[in-house]
ZAMARGU-4260 file (C-alpha; in steps of 0.2 Angstrom, whole numbers, plus 5000, padded with zeros to 4 digits):
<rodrens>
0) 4865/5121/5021 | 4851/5128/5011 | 4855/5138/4997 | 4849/5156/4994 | 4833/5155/4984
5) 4830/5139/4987 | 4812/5139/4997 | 4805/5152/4984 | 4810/5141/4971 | 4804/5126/4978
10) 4789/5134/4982 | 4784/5142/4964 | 4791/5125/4956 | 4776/5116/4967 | 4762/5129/4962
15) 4765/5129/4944 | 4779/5140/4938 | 4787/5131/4922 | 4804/5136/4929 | 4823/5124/4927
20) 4838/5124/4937 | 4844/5136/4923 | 4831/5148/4929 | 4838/5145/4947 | 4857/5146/4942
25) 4852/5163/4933 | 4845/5171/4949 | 4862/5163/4960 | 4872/5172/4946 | 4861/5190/4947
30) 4863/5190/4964 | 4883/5187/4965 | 4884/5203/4953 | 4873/5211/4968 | 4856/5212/4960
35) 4842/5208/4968 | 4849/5212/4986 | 4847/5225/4999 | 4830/5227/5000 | 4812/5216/4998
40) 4807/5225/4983 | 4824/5222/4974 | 4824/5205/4975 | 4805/5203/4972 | 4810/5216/4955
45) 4822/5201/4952 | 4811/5186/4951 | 4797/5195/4941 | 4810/5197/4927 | 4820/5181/4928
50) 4807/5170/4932 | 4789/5180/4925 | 4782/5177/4909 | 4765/5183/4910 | 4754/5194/4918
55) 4748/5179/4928 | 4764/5174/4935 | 4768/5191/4938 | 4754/5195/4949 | 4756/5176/4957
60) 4774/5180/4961 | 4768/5198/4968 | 4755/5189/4980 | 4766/5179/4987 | 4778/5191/4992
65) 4764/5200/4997 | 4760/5184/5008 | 4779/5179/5014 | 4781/5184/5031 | 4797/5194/5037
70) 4810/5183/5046 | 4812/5186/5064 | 4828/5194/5072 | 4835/5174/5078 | 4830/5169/5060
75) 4843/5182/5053 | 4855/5183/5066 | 4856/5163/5062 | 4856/5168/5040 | 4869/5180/5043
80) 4877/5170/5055 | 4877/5184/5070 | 4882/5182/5089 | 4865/5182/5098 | 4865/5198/5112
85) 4873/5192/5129 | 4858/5194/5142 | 4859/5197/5159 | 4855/5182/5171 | 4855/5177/5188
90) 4867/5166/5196 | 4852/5151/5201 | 4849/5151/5181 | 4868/5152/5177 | 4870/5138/5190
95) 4858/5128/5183 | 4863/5131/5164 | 4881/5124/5169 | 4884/5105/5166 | 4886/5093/5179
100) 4904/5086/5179 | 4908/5069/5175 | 4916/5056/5189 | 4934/5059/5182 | 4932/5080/5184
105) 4927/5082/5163 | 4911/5089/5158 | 4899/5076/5149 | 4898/5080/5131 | 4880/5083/5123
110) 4870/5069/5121 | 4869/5066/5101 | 4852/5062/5090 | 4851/5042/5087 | 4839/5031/5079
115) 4831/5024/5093 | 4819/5007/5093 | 4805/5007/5106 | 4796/4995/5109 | 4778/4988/5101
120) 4762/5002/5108 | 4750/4985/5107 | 4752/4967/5113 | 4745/4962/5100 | 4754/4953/5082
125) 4772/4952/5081 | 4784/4961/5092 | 4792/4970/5080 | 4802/4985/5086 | 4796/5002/5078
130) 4810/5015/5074 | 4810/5031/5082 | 4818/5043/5071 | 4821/5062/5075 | 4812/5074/5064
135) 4828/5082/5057 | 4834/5065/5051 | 4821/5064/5042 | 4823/5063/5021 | 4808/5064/5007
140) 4808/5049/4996 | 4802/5047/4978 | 4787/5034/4978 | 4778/5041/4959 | 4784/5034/4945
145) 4794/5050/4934 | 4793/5053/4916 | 4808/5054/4903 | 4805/5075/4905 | 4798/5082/4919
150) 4782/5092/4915 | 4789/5110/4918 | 4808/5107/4909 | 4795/5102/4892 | 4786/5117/4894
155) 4804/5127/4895 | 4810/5120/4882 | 4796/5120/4869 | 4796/5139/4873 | 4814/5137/4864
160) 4806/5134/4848 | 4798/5150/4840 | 4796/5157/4825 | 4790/5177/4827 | 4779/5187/4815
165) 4767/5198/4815 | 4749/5195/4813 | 4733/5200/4821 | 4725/5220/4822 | 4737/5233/4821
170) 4743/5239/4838 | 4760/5243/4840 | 4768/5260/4835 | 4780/5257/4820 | 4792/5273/4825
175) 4802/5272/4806 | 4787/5272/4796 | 4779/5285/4809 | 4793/5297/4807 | 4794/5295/4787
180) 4776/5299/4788 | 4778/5315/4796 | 4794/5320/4785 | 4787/5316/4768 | 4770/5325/4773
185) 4773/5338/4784 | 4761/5334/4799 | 4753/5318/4805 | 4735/5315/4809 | 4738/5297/4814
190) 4752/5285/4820 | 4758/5271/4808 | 4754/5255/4816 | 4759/5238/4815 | 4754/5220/4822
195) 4763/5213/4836 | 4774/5199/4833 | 4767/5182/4839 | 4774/5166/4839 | 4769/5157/4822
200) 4779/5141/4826 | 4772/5126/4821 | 4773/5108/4829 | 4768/5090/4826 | 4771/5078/4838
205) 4767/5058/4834 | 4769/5046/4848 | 4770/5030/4847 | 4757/5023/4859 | 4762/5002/4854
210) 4765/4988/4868 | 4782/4991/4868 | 4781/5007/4872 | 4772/5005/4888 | 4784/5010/4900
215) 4784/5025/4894 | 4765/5028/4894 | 4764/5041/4905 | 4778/5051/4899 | 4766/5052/4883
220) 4752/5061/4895 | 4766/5071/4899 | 4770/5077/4885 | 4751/5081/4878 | 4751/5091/4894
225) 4767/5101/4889 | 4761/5104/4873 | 4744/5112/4879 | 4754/5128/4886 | 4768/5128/4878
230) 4763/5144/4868 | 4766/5138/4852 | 4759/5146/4838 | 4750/5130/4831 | 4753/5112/4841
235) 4745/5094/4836 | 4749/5076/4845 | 4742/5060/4834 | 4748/5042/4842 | 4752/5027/4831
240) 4755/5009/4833 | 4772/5006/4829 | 4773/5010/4811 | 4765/5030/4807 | 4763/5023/4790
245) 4748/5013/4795 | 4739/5030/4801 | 4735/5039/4816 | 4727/5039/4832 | 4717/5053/4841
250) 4721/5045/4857 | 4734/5037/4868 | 4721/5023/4867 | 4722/5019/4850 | 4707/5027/4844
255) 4699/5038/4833 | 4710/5035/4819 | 4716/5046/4806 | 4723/5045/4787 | 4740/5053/4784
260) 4731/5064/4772 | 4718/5069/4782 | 4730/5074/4794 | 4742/5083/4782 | 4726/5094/4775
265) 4724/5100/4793 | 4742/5102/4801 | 4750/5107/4785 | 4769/5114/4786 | 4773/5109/4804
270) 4789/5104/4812 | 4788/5087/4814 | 4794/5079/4830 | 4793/5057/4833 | 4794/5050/4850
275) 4796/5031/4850 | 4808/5017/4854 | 4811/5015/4833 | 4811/4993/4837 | 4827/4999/4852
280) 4813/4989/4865 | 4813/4973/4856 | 4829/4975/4850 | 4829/4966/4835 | 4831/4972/4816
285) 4815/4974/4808 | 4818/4976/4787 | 4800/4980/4785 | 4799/4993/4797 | 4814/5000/4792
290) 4807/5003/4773 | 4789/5007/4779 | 4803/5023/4789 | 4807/5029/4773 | 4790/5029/4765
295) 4786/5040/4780 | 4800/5052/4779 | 4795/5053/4761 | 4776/5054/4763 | 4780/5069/4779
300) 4792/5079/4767 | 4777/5079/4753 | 4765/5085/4767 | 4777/5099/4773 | 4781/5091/4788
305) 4799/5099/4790 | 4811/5096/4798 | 4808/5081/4808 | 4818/5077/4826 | 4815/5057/4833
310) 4813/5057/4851 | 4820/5040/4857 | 4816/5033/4874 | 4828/5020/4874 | 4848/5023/4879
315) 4859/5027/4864 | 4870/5011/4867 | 4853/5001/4863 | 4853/5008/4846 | 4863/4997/4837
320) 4857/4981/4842 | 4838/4984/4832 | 4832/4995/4819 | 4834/5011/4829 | 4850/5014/4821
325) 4847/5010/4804 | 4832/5020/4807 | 4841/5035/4814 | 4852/5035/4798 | 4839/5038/4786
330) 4842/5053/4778 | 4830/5068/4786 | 4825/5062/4803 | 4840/5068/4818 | 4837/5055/4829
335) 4840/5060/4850 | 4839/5050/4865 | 4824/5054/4875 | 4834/5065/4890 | 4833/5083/4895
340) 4847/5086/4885 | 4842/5077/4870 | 4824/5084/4870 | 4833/5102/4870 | 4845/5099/4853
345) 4828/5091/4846 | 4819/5106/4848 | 4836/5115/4842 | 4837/5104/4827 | 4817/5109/4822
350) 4822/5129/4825 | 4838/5124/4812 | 4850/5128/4824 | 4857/5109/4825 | 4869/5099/4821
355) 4861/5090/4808
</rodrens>
């Protein structure tokens, strides 16, 4: 059984919309309470504000109920689950509508959908049967590798992390100062205007772009993706091979490197957010890389980068058998396994809501 929605959803996931199964349990709740329902333009008024966050989307999400046709009347009577209209019909077609009767006097029961196997089309190579499989039976199968994240959950949830001010030209109306204004002079030759609040949120992302981090290669494309519209205020990702002390890369590849100064002079006072296995891969304790942590967590404080969330890819339970765990209880990095979950009490953690 479908659920209601569910088409739309699909649909809007596919053509781009950054939308989560939150977003889709929002709309299932708003319609129980009996928004959204009735009419078309209700329910069209109720994805635009659940689901809409730009003028783009809006008119997107407008064009395409625009575009959606109107069911036919079989295709509601079979929604709402209502008795299609006896019709008149002639005693030949009524005859030959009835089913034949079995030998013992019962009526033979509907043939039911099987897998069938017919035979090879060619002579040719091996007779191997082919399955025959009705259309319904039929089932979509994942064949593509998948990240950590999925592409549109990282884009929800960086838009978790934000930090509003206002900057820019002055175009809102400011309706306390405007009012002051008027009282303390009499009459007002001009609004008081203010700038709009933006989001100023700042974020750093390093990923560690070493061997043993190669499953996880294309969650790093990913999450460069992510970033890009994520409507952060300011957004940077550097790559590193194992250890961040030894400097940055530009690249996934490795290339164009960078100092930790140089980077620090240009991405100052950013949230800083790691995404690495921390030695969990290997799984083996590494002392060196365990000290050259804490000079990093050191040198990121002096740059400003602050706070700092550690995305690991590896399960929790592989922690403690490398230098991930020692690593996770250096004072100042909230280490989080790399999961939907844990990638949204990472961004929590860098907003100051977390636990840590």
């Amino acid at each position: 059984m479908r659920l209601p929605l569910e088409g739309l959803f699909l649909h809007l996931v596919r053509s781009g919309f950054p939308l989560s199964v939150r977003d889709y349990e929002d709309a299932l709740a708003a319609l129980r309470l009996g928004y959204g329902t009735l009419t078309r333009a209700r329910l069209q008024w109720l994805c635009e504000t659940l689901w809409a966050h730009s003028d783009a989307e809006r008119i997107h999400l407008a064009r395409l109920f625009r575009d959606l046709p109107r069911p036919t009347q079989e295709a509601i009577r079979a929604m709402t689950h209502t008795p299609q209209p006896e019709a008149s019909a002639s005693p030949a077609a009524v005859g030959a509508g009835r089913a034949k009767p079995a030998g013992d006097g019962q009526q033979e029961p509907a043939p039911t959908p099987v897998v069938e196997f017919a035979a090879a089309a060619e002579a040719g190579g091996i007779g191997l049967p082919q399955a025959v499989i009705p259309p319904e039976l039929l089932q979509p199968h994942v064949l593509t590798p998948r990240p950590a994240v999925g592409l549109r959950q990282m884009i929800v949830t960086w838009r978790r992390f934000r930090l509003a001010r206002r900057s820019g030209p002055k175009v809102e109306l400011d309706i306390d100062a405007t009012i002051g204004e008027k009282c303390r002079c009499g009459t007002l030759t001009e609004p008081v205007l203010v700038p709009a609040r933006r989001n100023q949120a700042r974020l750093l992302v390093l990923f560690d772009a070493s061997p043993s981090m190669t499953p996880w290669r294309g969650t790093g494309a990913v999450v460069a993706d992510s970033l890009g519209r994520s409507q952060l205020g300011h957004v940077a990702i550097y790559y590193f091979d194992n250890d961040p002390v030894d400097g940055l890369f530009e690249s996934a590849g490795l290339m164009r490197p960078q100092s930790l100064r140089d980077v620090a002079l240009e991405h100052p006072g950013c949230a800083l957010l790691v995404i690495g296995d921390a030695g969990a891969a290997r799984g083996r304790s590494d002392r060196e890389r365990i000290r050259s942590t804490r000079r990093f967590v050191a040198l990121a404080q002096d740059a400003g980068w602050w706070p700092i969330a550690w995305l690991n890819p590896m399960p929790q339970q592989r922690w403690a058998s490398g230098s991930a765990a020692r690593i996770a209880a250096i004072p100042g990095i909230a280490m989080f396994e790399f999961t939907e979950d844990g990638l949204v009490l990472a961004v929590d953690h860098l907003r100051g809501k977390g636990r840590h």
